[in-house]
N, C-alpha and C positions, 0 to 999 in steps of 0.2 A: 272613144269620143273625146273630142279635145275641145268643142263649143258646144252649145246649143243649136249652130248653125248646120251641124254633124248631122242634127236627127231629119228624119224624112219627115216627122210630123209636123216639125217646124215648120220647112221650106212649104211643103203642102198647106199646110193653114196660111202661109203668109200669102201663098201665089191665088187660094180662094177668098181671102180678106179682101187681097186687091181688084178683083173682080165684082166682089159685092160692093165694093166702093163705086166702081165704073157702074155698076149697075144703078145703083142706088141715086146716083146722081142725073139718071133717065126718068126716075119715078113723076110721076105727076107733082105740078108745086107743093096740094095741098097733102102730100106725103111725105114729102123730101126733111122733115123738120121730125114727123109725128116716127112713124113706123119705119121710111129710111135711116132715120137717127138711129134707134134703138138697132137696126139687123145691122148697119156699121159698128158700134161699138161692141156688140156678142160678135161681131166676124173678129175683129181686130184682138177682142179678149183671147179669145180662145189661143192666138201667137203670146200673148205679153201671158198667158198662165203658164204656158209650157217655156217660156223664156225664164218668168221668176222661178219655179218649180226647178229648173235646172240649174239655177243662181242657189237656190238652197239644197241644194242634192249632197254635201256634206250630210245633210240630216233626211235620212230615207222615208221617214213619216210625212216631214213636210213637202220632199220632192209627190211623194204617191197625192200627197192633200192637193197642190197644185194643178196635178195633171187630170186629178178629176173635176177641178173645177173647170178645166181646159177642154173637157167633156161635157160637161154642163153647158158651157158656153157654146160649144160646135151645136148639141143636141137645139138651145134656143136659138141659134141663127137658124136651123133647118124651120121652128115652128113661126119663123119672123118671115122665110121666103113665102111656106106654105100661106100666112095670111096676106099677103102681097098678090101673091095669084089667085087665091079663089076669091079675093074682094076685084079683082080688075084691075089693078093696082100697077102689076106687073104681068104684060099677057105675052111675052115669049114664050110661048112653049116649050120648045127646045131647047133656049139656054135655062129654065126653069127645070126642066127634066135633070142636064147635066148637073148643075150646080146642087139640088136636091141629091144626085147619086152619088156626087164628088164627094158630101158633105154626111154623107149617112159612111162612105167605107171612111173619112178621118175618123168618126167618131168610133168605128169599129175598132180601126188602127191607132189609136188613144188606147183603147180600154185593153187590145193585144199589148202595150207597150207598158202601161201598167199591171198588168199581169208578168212581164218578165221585170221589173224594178223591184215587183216584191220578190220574186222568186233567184233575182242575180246580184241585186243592188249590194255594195258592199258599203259598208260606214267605215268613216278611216278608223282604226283605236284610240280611243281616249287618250289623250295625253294631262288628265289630273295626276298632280304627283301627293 
């Protein structure tokens, strides 16, 4: 890996951020401020966690700190669509379905991806003299 752009979690969270944004921008007026605010910034979090997390991956504590919040973040955009849809909010169904299953395997594939960081990650050695 030579960017963050390398990882598949990246691209994936960024290509569904931009999709809750397109969506988001559909929602009824008196949404678009309240509850489309909040599901665009947790979509958009969830890239800038796994982007900082890899900006500090010298230190394996803080890369693993990041990418769980980058988990955290995918987990509460899933619970920002789900209240989107069963208020009425948002009634595709369909793209409600995909987005929901897109958004359940990243968070899978977050938690598989911190599981190999603890188990492969190297720290460069110390260089205190």
């Amino acid at each position: 890996m030579k960017s963050y752009r390398d990882l598949d979690i990246y691209n994936e969270s960024k290509r569904l951020a931009i999709q809750i944004h397109k969506m988001s921008l559909t929602l009824p007026k008196f949404e678009m401020y309240e509850e489309g605010g909040q599901i665009r910034r947790s979509s958009k979090s969830v890239t800038s966690m796994i982007v900082e997390g890899y900006g500090r991956g010298r230190y394996k504590a803080d890369f693993i700190k990041y990418l769980v919040y980058a988990q955290s973040e995918c987990d509460e955009t899933i619970i920002h669509l789900d209240f989107l849809f069963e208020t009425g909010s948002f009634t595709d169904k369909d793209k409600f379905q995909v987005l929901s299953t897109d958004y359940e395997s990243l968070s899978k594939r977050i938690n598989k991806f911190i599981q190999w960081v603890e188990e492969n990650w190297n720290e460069p050695p110390s260089t205190n003299n």
